[in-house]
N, C-alpha and C positions, 0 to 999 in steps of 0.2 A: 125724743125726736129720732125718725130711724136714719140711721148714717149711711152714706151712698157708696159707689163703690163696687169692686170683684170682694167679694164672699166666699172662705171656704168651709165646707162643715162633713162630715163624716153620713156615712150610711144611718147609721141609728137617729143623730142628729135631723138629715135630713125627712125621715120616717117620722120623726117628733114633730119637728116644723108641718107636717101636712097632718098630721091632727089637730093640733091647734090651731090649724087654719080652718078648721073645718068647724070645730068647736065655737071658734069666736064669729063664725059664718050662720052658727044657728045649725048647721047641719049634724051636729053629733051633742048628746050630751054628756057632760063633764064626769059624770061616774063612769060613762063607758069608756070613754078615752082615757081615765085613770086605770083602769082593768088593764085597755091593751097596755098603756105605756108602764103597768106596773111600781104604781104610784098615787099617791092621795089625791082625793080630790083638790083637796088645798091646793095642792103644789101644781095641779092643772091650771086650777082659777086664777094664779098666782102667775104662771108661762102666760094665761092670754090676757092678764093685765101687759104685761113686760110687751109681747108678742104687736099689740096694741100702740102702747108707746114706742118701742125700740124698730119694731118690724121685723125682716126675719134674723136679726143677730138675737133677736132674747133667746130661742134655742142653743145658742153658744154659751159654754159655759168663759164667763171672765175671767177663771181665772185662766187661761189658755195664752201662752206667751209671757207669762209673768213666773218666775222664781218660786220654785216648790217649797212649802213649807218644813220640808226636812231636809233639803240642801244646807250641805256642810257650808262653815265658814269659808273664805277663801283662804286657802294654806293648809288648814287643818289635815287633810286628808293626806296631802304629803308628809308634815310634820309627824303624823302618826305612824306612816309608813315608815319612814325614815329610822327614827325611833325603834321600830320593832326588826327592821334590818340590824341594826345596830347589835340589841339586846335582846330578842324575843324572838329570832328566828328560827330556832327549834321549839316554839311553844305552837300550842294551839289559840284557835279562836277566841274561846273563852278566856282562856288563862291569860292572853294577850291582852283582852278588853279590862282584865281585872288588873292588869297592872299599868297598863295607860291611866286609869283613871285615880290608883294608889299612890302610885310615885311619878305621876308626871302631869297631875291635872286636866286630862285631855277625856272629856265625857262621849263616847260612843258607844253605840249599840254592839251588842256584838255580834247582829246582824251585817250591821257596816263592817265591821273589821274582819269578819269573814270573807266579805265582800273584797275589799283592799287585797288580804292577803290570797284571794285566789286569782286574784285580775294578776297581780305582782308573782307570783308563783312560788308563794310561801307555804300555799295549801292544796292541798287537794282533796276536794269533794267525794265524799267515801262512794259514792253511786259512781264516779268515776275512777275509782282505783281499781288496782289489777287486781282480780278475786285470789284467795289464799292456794297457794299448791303444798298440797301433801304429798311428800312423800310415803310411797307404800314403805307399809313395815315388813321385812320376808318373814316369811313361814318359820316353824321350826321343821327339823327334818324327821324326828321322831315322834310318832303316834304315843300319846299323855306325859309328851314335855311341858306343854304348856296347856291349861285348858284356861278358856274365857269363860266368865260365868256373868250373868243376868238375868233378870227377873222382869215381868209383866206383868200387871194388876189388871183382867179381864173377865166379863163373863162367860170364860172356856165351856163351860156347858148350858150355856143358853139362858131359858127360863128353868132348868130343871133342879138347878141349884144356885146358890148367891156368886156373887164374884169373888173369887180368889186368884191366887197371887203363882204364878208357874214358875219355877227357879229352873234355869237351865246351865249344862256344863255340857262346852263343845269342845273337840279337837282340835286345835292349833293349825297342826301339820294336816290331816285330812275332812275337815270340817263336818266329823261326823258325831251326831247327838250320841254322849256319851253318857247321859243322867238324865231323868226330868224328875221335878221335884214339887206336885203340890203344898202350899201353904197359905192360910188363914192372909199372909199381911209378909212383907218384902223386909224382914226384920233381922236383926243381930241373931237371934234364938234359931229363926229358918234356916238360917244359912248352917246354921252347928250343924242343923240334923240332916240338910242335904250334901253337906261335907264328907259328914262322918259316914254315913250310905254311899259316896260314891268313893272314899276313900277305904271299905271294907270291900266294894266290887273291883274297882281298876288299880288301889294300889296308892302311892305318893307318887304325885306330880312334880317336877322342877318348882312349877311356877305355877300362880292362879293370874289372871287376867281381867282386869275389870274395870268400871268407872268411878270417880273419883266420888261416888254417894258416902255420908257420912259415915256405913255400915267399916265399908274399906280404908278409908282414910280421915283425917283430921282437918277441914277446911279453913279452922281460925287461923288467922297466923302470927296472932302472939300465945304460943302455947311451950311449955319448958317441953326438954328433952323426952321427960320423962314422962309427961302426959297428952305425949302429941303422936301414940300408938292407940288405935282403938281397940276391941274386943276380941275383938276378927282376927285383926294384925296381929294380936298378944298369943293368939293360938298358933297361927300360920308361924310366925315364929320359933316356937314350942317344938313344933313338928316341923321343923327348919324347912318350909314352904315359902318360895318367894313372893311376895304382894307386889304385884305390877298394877299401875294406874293408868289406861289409856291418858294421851292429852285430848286426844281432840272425837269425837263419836265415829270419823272416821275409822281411825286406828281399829277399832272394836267394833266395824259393821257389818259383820256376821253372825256376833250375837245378836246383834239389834233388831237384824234382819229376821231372824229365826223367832224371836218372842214378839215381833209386832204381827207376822203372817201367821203366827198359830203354827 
């Protein structure tokens, strides 16, 4: 029986209610109104049974005013909070949710407990943090103190040959291309012979320059002393050559810059 009464209902709601008035009016049929409304026929047939009986509340959905089905307990959310003030205030989301639920019985998402902890101001949402500031690194002030070296895997001549691999070594101090070096593949082997070529041209360098790829450095980090040097390293060494690892692609964006532009 329909209930009397002030009625409130929403735009969409409202747009639903004048289809199924129309529908149960004879004026529209039930596949087309499922089309516009984006929904089965069934569940049309089904609104103007309701629509029928109720009047125009069956377009409301019941559960409207009634207690969401994933609303926390009452306390809970404090008790959690509280909790991770407590002990867990230097952790993160995750790590929080995993110990709430390990050593304190308290089951939440860790959607929710992100949530808590950013309302609470224990976290802060990485789309809102302050983006990273690098410091620049300066120059050297002498021409082949320091050369940066890196490589590109491209097809540098087109269709006319396959893609191969461009090694470059630049100046430091005046960022000028001091080497290029074609090869086959950006490997331990490449680098010997583009080494050893620009080191019979310009001489020994202070220091080589470069990113932390496995060729220059050791990534695992359970590695002994003595096997946490690579091939590369074991050379530059030898020839008492310094191995510098950029940290960040910053550091090093002028090679970068020179092997992505050709």
């Amino acid at each position: 029986m329909a209930r009397s009464g002030m009625i409130t209902m929403s735009m969409r709601e409202f747009d639903r209610l004048k289809t199924i008035e129309a529908v149960a009016a004879g004026n529209l049929r039930a596949a087309t109104a499922a089309t516009q409304l984006q929904m089965s026929k069934r569940q049309v047939n089904r609104l103007v049974s309701r629509y029928r009986a109720e009047g125009n509340t069956a377009v409301i959905s019941h559960q409207r005013g009634q207690p969401g089905h994933r609303q926390l307990s009452p306390g809970l959310a404090s008790m959690a909070l509280s909790i991770i003030r407590e002990r867990y205030a230097d952790f993160g989301p995750t790590l929080a949710c995993e110990k709430l639920r390990e050593r304190h019985g308290l089951v939440l998402s860790k959607e929710t407990v992100r949530k808590l902890m950013s309302e609470a101001g224990l976290w802060i949402p990485r789309k809102l943090r302050s983006p990273s500031v690098y410091q620049p690194r300066n120059r050297r002030h002498c021409v082949g103190e320091l050369i940066q070296i890196d490589g590109s895997d491209h097809r540098w001549f087109e269709d006319r040959a396959p893609a191969c691999t461009l090694l470059v070594f630049i100046d430091d101090a005046t960022s000028r291309l001091m080497h290029l070096h074609f090869t086959y593949s950006e490997s331990t082997f490449s680098y010997f012979e583009a080494t050893r070529a620009y080191l019979e041209r310009h001489g020994k360098p202070q220091a080589f320059y470069s990113d932390k790829a496995s060729i220059f450095r050791v990534n695992r980090k359970q590695v002994d002393k003595e096997h946490g040097v690579t091939h590369f390293g074991r050379v530059l060494y030898q020839l008492n050559i310094e191995s510098l690892c950029a940290n960040s692609s910053q550091a090093k964006a002028y090679a970068s810059y020179c092997t992505l532009c050709g």
